[in-house]
C-alpha positions as CSV (number, residue, x, y, z in Angstrom):
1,X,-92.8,41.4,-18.7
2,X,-93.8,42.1,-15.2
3,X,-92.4,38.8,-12.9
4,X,-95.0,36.3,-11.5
5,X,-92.8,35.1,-7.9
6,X,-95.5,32.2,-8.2
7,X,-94.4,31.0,-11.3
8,X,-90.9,31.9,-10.6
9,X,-91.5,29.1,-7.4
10,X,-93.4,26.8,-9.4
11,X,-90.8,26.4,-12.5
12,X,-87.8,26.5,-9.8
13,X,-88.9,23.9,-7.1
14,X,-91.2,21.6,-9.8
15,X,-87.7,21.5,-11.8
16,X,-85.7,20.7,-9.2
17,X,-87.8,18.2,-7.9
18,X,-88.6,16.3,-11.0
19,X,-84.8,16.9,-11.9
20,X,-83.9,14.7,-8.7
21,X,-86.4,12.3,-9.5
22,X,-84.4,11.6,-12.7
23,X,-81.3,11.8,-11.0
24,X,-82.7,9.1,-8.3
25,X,-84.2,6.9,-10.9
26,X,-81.3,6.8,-13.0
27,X,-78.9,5.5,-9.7
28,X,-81.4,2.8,-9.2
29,X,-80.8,1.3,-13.0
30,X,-77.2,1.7,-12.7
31,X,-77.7,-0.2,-9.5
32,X,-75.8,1.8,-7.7
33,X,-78.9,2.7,-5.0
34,X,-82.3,0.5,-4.2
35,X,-85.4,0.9,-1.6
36,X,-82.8,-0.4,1.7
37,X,-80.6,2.7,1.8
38,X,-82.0,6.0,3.8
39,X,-80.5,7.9,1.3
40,X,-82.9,7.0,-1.2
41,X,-86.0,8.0,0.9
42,X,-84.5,10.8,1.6
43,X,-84.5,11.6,-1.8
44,X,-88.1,10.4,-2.6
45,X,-89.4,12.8,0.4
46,X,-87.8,15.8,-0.9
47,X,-88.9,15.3,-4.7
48,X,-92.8,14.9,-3.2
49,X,-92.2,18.3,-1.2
50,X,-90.6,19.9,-4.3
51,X,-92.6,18.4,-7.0
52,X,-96.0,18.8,-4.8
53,X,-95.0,22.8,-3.7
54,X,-94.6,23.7,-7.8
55,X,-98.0,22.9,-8.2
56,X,-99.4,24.4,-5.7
57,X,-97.3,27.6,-6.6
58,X,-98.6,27.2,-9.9
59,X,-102.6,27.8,-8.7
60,X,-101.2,31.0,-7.1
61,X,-101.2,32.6,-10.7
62,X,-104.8,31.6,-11.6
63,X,-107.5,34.4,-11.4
64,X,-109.5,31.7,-9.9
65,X,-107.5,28.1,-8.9
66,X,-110.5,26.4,-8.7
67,X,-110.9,26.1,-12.3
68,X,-106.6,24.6,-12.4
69,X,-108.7,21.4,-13.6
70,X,-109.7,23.2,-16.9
71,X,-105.8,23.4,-17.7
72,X,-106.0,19.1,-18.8
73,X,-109.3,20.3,-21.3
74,X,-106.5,20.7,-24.2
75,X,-103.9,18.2,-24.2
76,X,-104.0,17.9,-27.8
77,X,-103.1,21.6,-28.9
78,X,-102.2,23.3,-25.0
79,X,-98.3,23.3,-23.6
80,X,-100.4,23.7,-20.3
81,X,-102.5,20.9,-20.9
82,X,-99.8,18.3,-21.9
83,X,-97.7,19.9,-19.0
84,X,-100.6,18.9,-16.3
85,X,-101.4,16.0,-17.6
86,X,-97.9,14.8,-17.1
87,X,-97.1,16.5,-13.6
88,X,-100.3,14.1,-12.3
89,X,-99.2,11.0,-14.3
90,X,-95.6,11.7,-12.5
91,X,-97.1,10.6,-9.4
92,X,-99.1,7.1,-9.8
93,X,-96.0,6.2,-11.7
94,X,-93.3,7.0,-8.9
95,X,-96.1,5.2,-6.7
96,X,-96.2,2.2,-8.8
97,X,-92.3,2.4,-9.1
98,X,-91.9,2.6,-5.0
99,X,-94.4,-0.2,-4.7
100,X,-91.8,-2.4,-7.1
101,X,-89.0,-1.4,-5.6
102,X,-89.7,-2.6,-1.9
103,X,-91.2,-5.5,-3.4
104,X,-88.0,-6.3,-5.6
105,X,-90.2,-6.8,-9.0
106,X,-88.3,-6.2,-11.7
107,X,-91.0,-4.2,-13.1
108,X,-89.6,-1.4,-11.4
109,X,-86.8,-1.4,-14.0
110,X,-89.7,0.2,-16.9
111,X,-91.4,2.3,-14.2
112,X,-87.9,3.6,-13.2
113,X,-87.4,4.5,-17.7
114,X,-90.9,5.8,-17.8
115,X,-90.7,8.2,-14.9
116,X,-87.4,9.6,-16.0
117,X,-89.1,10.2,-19.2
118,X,-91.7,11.7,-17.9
119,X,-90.1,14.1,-15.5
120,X,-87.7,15.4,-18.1
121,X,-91.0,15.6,-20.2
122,X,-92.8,17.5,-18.0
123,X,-90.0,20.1,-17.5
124,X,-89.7,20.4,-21.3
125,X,-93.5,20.8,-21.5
126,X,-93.2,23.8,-18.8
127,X,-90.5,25.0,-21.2
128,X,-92.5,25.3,-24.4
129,X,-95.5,27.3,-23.0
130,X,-93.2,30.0,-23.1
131,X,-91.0,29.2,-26.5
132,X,-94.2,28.2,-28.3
133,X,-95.3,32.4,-28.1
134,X,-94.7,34.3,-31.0
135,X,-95.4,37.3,-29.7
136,X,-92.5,37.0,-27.1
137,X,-89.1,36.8,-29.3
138,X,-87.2,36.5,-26.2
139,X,-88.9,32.9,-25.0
140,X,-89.3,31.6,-29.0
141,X,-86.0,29.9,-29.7
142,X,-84.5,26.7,-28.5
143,X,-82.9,28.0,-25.8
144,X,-85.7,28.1,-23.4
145,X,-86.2,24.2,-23.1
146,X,-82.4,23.2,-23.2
147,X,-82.1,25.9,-20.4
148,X,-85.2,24.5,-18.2
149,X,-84.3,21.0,-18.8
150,X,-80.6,22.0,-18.1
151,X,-81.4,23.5,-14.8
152,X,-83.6,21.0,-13.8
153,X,-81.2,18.0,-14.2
154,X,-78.3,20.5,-12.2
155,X,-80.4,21.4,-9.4
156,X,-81.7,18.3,-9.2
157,X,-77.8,16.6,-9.4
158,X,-76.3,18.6,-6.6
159,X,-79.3,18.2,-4.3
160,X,-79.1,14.2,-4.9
161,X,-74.9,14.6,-4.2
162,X,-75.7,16.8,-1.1
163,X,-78.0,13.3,0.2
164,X,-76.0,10.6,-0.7
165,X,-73.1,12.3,1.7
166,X,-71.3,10.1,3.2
167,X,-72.4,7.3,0.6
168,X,-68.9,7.4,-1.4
169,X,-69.8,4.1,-3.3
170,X,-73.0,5.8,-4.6
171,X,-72.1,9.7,-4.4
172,X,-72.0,11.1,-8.2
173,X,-68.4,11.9,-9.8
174,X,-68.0,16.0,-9.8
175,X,-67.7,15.6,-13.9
176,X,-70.8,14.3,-14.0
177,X,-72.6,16.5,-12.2
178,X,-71.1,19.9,-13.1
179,X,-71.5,18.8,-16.7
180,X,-75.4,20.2,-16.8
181,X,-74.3,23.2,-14.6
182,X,-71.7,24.3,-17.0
183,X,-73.9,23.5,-20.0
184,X,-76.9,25.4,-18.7
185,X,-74.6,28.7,-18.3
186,X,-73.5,28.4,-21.5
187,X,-76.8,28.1,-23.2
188,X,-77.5,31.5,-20.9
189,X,-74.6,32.7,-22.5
190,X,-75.5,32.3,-25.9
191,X,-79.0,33.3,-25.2
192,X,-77.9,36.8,-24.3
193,X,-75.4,36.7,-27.6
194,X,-78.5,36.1,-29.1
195,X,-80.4,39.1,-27.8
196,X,-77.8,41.7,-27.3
197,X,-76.7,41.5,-30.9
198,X,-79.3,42.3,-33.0
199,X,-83.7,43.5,-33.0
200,X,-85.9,41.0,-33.4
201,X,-89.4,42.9,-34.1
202,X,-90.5,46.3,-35.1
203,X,-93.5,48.2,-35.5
204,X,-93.4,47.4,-39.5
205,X,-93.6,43.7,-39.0
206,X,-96.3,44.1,-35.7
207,X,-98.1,45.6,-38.6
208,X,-97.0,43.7,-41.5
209,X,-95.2,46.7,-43.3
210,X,-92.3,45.5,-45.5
211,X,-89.0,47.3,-43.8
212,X,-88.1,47.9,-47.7
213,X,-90.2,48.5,-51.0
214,X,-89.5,47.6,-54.6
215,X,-87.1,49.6,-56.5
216,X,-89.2,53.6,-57.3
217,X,-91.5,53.5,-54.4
218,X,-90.8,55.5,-51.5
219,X,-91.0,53.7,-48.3
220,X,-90.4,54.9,-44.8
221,X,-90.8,53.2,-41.4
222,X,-94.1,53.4,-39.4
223,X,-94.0,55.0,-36.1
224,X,-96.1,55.7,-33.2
225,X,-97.8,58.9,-32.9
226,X,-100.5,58.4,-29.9
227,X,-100.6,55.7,-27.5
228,X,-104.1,56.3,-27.2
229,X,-104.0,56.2,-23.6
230,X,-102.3,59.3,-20.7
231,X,-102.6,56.5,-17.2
232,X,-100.8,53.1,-17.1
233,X,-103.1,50.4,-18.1
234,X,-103.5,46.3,-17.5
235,X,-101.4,45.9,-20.6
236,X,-98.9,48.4,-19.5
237,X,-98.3,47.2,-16.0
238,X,-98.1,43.6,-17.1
239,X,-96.5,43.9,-20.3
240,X,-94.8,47.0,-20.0
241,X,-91.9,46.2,-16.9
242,X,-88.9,47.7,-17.3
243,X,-85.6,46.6,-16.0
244,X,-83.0,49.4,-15.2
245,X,-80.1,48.0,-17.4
246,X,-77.7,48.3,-13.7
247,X,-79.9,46.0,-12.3
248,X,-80.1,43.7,-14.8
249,X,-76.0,43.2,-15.0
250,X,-75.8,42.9,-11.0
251,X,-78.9,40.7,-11.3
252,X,-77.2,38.6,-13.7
253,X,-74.0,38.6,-12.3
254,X,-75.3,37.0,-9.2
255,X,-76.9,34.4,-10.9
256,X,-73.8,33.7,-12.8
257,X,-72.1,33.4,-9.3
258,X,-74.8,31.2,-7.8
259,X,-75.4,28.6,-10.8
260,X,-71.9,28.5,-12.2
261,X,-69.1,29.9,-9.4
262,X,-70.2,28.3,-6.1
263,X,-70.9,25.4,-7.4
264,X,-67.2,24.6,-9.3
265,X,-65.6,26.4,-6.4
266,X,-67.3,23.9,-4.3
267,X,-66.8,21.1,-6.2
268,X,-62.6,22.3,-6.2
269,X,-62.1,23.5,-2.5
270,X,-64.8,21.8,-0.1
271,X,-66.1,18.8,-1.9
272,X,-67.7,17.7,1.5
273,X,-70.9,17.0,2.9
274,X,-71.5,20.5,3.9
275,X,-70.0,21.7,1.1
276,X,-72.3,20.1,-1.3
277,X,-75.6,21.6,0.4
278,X,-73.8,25.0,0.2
279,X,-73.6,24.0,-3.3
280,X,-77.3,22.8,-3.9
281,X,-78.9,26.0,-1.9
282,X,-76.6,28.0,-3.8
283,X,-77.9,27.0,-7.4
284,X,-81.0,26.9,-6.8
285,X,-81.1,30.5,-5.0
286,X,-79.0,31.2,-8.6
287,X,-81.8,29.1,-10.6
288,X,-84.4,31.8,-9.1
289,X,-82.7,35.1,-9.9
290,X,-82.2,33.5,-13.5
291,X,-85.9,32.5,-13.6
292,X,-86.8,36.1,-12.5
293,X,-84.6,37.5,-15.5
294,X,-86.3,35.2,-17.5
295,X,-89.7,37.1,-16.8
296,X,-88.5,40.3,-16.3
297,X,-85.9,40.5,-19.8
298,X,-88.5,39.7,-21.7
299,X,-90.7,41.6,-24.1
300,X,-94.1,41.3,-25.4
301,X,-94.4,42.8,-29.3
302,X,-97.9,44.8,-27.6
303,X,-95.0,47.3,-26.4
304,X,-94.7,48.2,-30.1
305,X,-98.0,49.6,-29.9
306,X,-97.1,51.9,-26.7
307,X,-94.0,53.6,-27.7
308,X,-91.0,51.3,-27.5
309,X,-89.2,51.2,-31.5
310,X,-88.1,47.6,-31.0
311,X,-88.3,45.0,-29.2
């Protein structure tokens, strides 16, 4: 499918952002971090930039953004809905939760659980608009939420290690925070097992054509013989992209380099303060080019219809 950069900004920095929220909120119960160290507004600043920039990114891909209110009119049966509804919730509740935690309350202990929750919530829900399509065998398996919420929570990791520099009673142990970067390339790994290794829709099922008959009956496979149409069309410029296969491995080695190499090199050689933002910067530029794969590898069953045998 033809790439969207505005939703490729929205899922990368709204992921991030809500994936250093957790990381921030989850410091503050371990007490390792409250409301008196920089660090920490540091960290609350850049989420609100993040957080605030993926939703405005996400308008970008409306046909009109002044109807982006309509997407919390289906919160019952919508992805998109519950997804909204949570990314505004996020932010009277990190209010309520800063308001506690200058004041010292200890209700800032539950508003510290139910922001993590929702964060990693919302990311999931962000997830699921696109495994929840059946038409997109590519997105419909479970790999696309681990992998969001995966990246989300790694991003978000080495950006909150790249603050808390020069903090080394609060700074994050290199285990723990290369443990989501090395589990989120290994779910990419198995999601391209996954799709290298065998088809996943053809014109018979599109159609609902048994691929085999009962024993005496002569069945063959349907096939295409006019597209109906000679000029590209909507559906064939947004659901027809085609990625040249050499770009798609150099494409995906970089990503591989930027999510998975620079930061474990990093982490090995130059464990630093400027080493860490190299790190952060690094993934995230990485978390883009796999977000642009994500888009751009995947395939809608309509091709079926307009001359591709599989999908």
């Amino acid at each position: 499918m033809k790439p969207a950069l505005s939703l490729v900004a929205f899922t990368v920095a709204s992921g991030a952002g809500l994936g250093l929220a957790a990381w921030i909120l989850a410091w503050q119960l371990a007490e390792r971090i409250d409301g008196s160290v920089r660090a920490f507004w540091v960290g609350v600043a850049i989420v609100a930039v993040l957080v605030s920039a993926g939703l405005v990114a996400s308008t970008r891909h409306l046909a009109n953004p002044r109807n982006a209110w309509r997407a919390l009119s289906r919160v019952r049966s919508s992805w998109l809905s519950r997804e909204a509804a949570l990314a505004l919730a996020f932010y009277p509740l990190a209010a309520a939760h800063l308001v506690f935690s200058v004041g010292g309350d200890p209700r800032a202990r539950v508003t510290a659980v139910l922001a993590i929750v929702v964060a990693l919530a919302t990311v999931a829900c962000t997830a699921m608009i696109y495994a929840c399509l059946r038409t997109v065998p590519r997105w419909r398996t479970w790999h696309t939420p681990v992998g969001f919420v995966l990246y989300a929570l790694a991003s978000g990791g080495l950006l909150w290690a790249a603050i808390l520099a020069g903090d080394d009673r609060a700074a994050p142990s290199a285990t723990l925070l290369l443990a989501p970067v090395v589990a989120a390339a290994l779910v990419k790994l198995l999601w391209d097992a996954k799709f290298s290794a065998r088809v996943h829709a053809t014109l018979n099922e599109a159609l609902a054509v048994p691929d085999s008959a009962p024993k005496g009956v002569v069945q063959g496979r349907v096939r295409l013989l006019d597209a109906g149409h000679v000029n590209p069309t909507f559906v064939t410029n947004e659901f027809g992209f085609r990625l040249a296969r050499e770009r798609a491995s150099t494409l995906r080695l970089a990503m591989f380099a930027l999510t998975l190499g620079v930061p474990v090199a990093v982490a090995v050689l130059a464990p630093g303060a400027a080493g860490r933002w190299v790190a952060a910067v690094a993934l995230l530029a990485g978390v883009a080019v796999e977000r642009w794969l994500f888009f751009a590898r995947a395939e809608h069953v309509v091709r079926l219809y307009h001359g591709q045998p599989t999908v």
